[in-house]
C-alpha positions as CSV (number, residue, x, y, z in Angstrom):
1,X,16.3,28.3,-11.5
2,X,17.3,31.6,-12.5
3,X,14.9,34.8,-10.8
4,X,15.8,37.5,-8.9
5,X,14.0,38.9,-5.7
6,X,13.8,42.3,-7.6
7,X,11.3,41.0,-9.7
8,X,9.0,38.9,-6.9
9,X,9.1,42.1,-5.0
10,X,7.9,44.0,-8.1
11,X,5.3,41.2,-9.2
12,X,4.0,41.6,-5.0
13,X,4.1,45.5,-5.2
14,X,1.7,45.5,-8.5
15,X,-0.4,43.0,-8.5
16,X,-0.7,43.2,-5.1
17,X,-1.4,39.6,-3.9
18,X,0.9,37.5,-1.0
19,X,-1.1,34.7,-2.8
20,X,0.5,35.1,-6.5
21,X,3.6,35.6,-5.1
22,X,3.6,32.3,-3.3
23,X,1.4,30.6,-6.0
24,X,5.0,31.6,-8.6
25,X,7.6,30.3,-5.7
26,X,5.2,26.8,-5.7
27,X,5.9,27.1,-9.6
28,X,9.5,27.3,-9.3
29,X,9.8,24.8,-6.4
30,X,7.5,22.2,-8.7
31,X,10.1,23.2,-11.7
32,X,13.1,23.1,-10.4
33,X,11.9,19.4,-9.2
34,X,10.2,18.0,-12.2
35,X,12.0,20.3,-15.2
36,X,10.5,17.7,-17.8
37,X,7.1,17.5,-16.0
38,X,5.5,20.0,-17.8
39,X,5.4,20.1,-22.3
40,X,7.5,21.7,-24.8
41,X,5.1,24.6,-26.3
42,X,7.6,25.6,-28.8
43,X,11.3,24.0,-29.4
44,X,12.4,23.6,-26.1
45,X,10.7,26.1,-24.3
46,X,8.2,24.7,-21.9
47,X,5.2,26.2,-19.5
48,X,4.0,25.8,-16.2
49,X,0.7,27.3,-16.1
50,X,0.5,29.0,-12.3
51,X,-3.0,28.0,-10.4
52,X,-5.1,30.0,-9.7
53,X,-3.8,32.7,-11.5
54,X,-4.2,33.6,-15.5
55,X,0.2,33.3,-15.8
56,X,2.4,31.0,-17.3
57,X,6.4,30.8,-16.5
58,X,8.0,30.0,-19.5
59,X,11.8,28.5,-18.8
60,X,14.2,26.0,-20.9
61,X,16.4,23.4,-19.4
62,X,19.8,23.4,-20.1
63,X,20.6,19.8,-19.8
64,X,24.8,20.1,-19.4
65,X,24.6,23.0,-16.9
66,X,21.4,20.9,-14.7
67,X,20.0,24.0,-14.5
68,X,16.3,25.8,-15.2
69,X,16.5,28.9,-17.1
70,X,13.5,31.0,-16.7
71,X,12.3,33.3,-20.0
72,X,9.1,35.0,-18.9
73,X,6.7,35.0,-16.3
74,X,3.3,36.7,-18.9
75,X,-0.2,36.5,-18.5
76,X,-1.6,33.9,-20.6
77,X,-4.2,35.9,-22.5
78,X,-1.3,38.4,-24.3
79,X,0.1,37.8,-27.4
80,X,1.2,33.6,-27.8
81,X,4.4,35.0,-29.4
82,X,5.9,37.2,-27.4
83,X,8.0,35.4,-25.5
84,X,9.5,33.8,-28.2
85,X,12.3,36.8,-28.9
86,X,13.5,35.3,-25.4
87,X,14.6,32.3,-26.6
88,X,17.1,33.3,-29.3
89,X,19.9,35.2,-26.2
């Protein structure tokens, strides 16, 4: 899976929670596992809703790579679109 330890430091620094932090690495862990675990919300773009928390990741799998792509990490309750500019790179 493809994330950066920029962006877990930034989503620790504003959100401010140890706990979402490890609740998203329990995400990518269960992802990176199980890549067709969770459903195809629109083409092949899937989500893992996170527990506990109100955020979804949003990744692809590219099947000849065997890798996890991640698109977005967003809270659930924005826009149901806006990720979807994402998927066209």
């Amino acid at each position: 899976m493809q994330h950066s330890y920029e962006v877990k430091f930034g989503l620790h620094k504003m959100w401010g929670g140890l706990d979402l932090l490890l609740s998203l690495e329990a995400s990518y862990s269960v992802i990176t596992r199980h890549p067709h675990m969770y459903p195809s919300i629109y083409k092949q773009v899937k989500r893992h809703l996170i527990r506990r928390f109100p955020y979804g990741v949003f990744y692809v799998v590219d099947e000849d790579k065997k890798e996890v792509i991640e698109l977005a990490v967003l809270y659930t309750k924005s826009h149901p679109t806006r990720w979807i500019s994402r998927t066209t790179s």
